[in-house]
C-alpha positions in Angstrom: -15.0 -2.0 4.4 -15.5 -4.6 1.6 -12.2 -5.6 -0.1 -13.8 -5.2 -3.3 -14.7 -1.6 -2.6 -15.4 0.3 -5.9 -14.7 3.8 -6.3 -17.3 5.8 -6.2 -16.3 9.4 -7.6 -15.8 10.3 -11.1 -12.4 12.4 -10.2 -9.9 10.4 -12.3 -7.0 11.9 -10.7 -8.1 10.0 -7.5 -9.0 7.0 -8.7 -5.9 6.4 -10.5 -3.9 7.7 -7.3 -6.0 5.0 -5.1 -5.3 1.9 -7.6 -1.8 2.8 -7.8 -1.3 3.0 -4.2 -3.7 0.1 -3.5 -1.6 -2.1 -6.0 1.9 -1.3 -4.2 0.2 -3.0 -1.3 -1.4 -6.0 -2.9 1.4 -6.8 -4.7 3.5 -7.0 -1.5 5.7 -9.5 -0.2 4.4 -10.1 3.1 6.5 -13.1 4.1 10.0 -13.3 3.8 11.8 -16.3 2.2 12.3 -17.7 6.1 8.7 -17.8 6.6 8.9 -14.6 8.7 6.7 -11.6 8.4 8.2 -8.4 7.0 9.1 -5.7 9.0 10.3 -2.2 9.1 14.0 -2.1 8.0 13.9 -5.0 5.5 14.4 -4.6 1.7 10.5 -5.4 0.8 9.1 -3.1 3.4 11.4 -0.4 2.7 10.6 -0.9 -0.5 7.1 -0.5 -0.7 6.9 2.4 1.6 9.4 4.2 -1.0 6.9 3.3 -3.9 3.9 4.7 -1.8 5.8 7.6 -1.0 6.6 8.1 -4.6 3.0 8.0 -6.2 1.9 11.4 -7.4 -1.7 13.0 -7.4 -1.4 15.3 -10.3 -3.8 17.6 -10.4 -4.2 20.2 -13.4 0.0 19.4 -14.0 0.6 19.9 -10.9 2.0 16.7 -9.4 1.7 16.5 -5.6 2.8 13.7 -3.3 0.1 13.2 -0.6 1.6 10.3 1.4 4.3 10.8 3.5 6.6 8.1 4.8 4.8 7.7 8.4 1.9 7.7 6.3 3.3 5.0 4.1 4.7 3.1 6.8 1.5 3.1 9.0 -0.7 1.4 5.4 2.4 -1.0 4.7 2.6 -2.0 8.8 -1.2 -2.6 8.8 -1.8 -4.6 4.8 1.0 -6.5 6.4 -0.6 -7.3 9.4 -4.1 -8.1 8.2 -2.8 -9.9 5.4 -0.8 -12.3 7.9 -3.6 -12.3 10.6 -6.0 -13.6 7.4 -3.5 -16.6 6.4 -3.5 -17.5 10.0 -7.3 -17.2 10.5 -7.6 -19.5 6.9 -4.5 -22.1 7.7 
């Protein structure tokens, strides 16, 4: 999938869930202040899991929160890993 996917469906609830969720990841720390990717248990992980965890589909006032925190761990794990894997692949 492209990284410039565009959203496709007209359901505005979605798409605003998706960019909000998509921008918790992009706008990630990925690299700690040692040079070291971030893991699990440190303060930027941890941090964006919570956000992910926190973003609510609301759907006719009725706000629901879709992504769990495995769920949320599992997308910060992986934009983490790509994201290092592509700095490598372009250093």
């Amino acid at each position: 999938m492209s990284k410039n996917t565009i959203l496709k469906s007209n359901v505005t609830e979605w798409r605003e869930f998706s960019s909000k969720v998509d921008n918790i990841l992009q706008d990630m720390v990925t690299i700690d202040a040692h040079g070291n990717p971030v893991e699990k248990g440190t303060m930027y992980f941890d941090d964006a899991v919570k956000k992910i965890t926190a973003c609510c589909l609301d759907i006719l006032g009725s706000p629901t929160y879709p992504i769990n925190e495995f769920v949320a761990t599992e997308l910060v794990r992986i934009e983490v890993e790509r994201r290092n894997l592509e700095f490598m692949e372009n250093a």
